[in-house]
C-alpha positions as CSV (number, residue, x, y, z in Angstrom):
1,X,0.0,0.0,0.0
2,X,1.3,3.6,-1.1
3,X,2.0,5.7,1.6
4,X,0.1,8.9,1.2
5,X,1.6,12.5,1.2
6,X,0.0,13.0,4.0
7,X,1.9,10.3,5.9
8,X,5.1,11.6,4.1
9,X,4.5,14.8,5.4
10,X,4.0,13.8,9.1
11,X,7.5,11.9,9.2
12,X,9.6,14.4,7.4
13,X,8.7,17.3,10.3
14,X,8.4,14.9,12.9
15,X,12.0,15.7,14.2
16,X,15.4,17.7,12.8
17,X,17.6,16.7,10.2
18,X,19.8,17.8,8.0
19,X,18.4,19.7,5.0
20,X,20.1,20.7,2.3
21,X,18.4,23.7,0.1
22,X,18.9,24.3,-3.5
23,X,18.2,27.7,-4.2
24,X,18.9,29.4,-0.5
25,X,18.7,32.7,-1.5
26,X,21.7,34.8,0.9
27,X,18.9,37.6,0.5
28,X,16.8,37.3,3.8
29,X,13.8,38.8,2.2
30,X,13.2,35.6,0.6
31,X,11.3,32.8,0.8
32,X,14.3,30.4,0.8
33,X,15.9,32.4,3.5
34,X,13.4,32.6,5.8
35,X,12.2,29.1,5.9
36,X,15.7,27.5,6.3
37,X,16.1,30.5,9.3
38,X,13.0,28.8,11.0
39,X,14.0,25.4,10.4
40,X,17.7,26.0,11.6
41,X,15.8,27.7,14.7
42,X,13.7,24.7,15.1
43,X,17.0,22.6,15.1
44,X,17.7,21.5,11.8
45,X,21.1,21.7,10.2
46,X,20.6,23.9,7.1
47,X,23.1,22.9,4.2
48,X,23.1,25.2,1.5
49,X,23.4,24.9,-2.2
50,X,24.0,27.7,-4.3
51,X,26.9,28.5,-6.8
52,X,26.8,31.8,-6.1
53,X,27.4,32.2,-2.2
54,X,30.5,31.4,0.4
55,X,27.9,31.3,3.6
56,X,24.1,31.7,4.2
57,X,22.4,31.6,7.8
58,X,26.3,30.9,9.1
59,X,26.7,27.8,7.7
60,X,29.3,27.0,4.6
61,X,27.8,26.9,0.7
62,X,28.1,24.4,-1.5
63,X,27.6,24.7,-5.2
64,X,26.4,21.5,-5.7
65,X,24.4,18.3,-4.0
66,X,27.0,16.2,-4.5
67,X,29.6,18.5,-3.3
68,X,27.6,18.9,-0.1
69,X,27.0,14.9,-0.1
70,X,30.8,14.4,-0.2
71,X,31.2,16.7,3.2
72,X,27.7,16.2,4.7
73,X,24.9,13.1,5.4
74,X,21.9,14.8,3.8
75,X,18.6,13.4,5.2
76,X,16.5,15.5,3.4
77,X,16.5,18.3,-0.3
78,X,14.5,21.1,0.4
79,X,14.2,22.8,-3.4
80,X,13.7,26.6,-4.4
81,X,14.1,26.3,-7.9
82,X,11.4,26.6,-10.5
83,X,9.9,23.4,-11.6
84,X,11.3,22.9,-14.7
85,X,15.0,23.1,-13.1
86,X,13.6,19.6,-11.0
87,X,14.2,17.0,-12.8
88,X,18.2,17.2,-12.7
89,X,17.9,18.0,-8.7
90,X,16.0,15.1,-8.1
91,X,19.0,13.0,-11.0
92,X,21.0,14.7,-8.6
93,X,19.7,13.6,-5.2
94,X,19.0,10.0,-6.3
95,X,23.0,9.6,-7.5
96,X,23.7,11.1,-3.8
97,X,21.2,8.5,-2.2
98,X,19.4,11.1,-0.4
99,X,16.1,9.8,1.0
100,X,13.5,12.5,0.5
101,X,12.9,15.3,-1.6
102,X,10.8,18.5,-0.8
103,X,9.7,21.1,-3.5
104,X,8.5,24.1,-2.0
105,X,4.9,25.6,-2.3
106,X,4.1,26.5,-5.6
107,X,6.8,23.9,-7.3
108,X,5.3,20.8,-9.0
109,X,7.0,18.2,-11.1
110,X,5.1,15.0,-11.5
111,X,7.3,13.1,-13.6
112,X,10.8,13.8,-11.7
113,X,8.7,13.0,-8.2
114,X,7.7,9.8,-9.4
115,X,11.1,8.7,-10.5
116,X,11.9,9.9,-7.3
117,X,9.4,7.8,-5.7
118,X,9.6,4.8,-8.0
119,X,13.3,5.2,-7.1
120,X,12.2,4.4,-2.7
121,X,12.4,8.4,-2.4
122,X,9.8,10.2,-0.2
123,X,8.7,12.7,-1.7
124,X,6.5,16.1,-1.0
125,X,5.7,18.9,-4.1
126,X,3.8,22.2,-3.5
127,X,4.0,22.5,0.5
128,X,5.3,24.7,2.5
129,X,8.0,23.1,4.9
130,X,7.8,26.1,7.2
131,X,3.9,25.7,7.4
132,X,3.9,21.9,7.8
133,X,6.6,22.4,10.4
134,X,4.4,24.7,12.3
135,X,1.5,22.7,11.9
136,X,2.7,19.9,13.0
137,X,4.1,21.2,16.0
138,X,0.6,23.6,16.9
C-alpha cells in the first residue's frame, strides 16, 4: 500500500535533520531564507546549495548536492528552484542517495517526483516546509 503524502509529510517534520536547500537565496527577504532561518531555529542543520554564495544563515555553501553529499549526510532536499529546473535535482539527489525530496509551495514536477518515488524516495511537491513544520508542531 502507497504511503500517502499526508503520511510523508507527518514523518519528514516529525524531528530535525539535516536539510540541504537548492536555491537558498543569501537575500533574507526571501522565501528560501526565511524558511531555512525557521528550520535552523527549530534545530535543523541547514546545508546550502547555491553556486553563487561562500555562507548563508552561518553555515558553509556548497555549489552543488554532490559537493555537499561528499562533506555532509543529507537526510532530506528542500528545493527553491522553478519546476522545470527539477528533474536534474532530483537526478542529482538519487546519484547522492538522499532519501526524501521536498519542492517548496508553488513547485510541482510529477514526472521527476515519481522517478523519485519509484526510485524508494519520499517525496512532498507544492507544500510549505515552514507551514507543515508549524503545523505539526501547533
Amino acid at each position: 500500500m502507497p504511503v500517502s503524502e499526508r503520511q510523508t509529510i507527518a514523518d519528514l517534520v516529525s524531528r530535525p535533520r539535516t536539510v540541504a536547500v537548492v536555491g537558498l537565496s543569501p537575500k533574507p527577504h526571501r522565501e528560501s531564507f526565511k524558511v531555512s532561518q525557521y528550520m535552523q531555529r527549530q534545530g535543523w542543520r541547514i546545508v546550502p546549495i547555491n553556486p553563487n554564495a561562500s555562507e548563508i544563515l552561518g553555515e558553509k555553501v556548497y555549489s552543488s548536492l554532490t559537493e555537499a553529499a561528499a562533506a555532509e549526510k543529507i537526510d532530506l532536499v528542500n528545493v527553491f528552484r522553478n519546476s522545470e529546473d527539477v528533474p536534474p535535482v532530483v537526478d542529482e539527489a538519487l546519484a547522492i542517495g538522499a532519501p526524501a525530496i521536498w519542492l517548496q509551495l508553488g513547485i510541482r514536477h510529477d514526472a521527476a517526483l515519481a522517478k523519485a518515488q519509484g526510485a524508494g524516495m519520499q517525496c512532498v511537491q507544492d507544500k510549505c516546509l515552514l507551514v507543515e513544520h508549524a503545523r505539526a508542531h501547533a
